[in-house]
N, C-alpha and C positions, 0 to 999 in steps of 0.2 A: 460549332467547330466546322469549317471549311475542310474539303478535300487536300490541301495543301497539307491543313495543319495535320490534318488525320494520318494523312501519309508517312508524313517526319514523325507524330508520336508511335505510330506501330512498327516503321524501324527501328527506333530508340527501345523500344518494348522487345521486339525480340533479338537485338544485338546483345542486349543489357542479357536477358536471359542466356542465352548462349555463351556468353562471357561468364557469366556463375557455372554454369554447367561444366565449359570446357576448363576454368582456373580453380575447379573445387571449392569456391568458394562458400564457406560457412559462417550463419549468424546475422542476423538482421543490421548489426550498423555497417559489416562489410556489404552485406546487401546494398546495405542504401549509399553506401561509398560511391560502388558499383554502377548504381543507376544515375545520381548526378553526374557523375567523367562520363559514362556513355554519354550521357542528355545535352554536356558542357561540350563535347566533340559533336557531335548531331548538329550544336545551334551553332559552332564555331564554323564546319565543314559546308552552312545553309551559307552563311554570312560568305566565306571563301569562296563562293560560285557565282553572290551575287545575287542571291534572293536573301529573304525577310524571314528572319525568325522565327518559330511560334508565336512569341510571346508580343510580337510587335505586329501579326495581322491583323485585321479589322476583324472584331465582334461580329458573327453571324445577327440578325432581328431573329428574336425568336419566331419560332412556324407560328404558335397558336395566334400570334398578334397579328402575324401575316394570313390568316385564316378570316381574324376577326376583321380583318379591314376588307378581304377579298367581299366577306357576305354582305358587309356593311354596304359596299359599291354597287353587289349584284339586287338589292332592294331597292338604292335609289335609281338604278336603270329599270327596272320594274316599274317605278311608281312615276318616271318621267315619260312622257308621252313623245312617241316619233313621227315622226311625219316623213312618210314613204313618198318619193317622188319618181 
């Protein structure tokens, strides 16, 4: 999850909350009423400015594969010989 996406889900997170809080709202399926119209205004409001969704940015590479390639590199630079001029 990208900075972008992270942004828009922890505003959708705490509008969503605030709206229960402030409309009293009680019970888990008004909860979750609550949180898709917040999440459904969040992705409409992203789309109206002229940026990209959540749901349509690009898949972060997981760190650990990005880890495992980094060591992979740093052994074959190791094990290749330089010649200093």
């Amino acid at each position: 999850m990208g900075s972008t996406e992270l942004a828009a889900n922890l505003f959708r997170a705490t509008q969503t909350e605030k709206k229960i809080q402030r409309d009293k709202i009680i019970g888990k399926a008004e909860a979750n009423k609550t949180h898709y119209d917040v999440g459904k205004k969040v992705r409409q409001t992203i789309q109206d400015i002229g940026g990209t969704p959540p749901e349509e940015l690009p898949v972060l590479e997981d760190v650990s594969k990005i880890q495992k390639a980094v060591k992979s590199i740093e052994k074959q630079l190791k094990k290749t010989p330089c010649s200093r001029t």
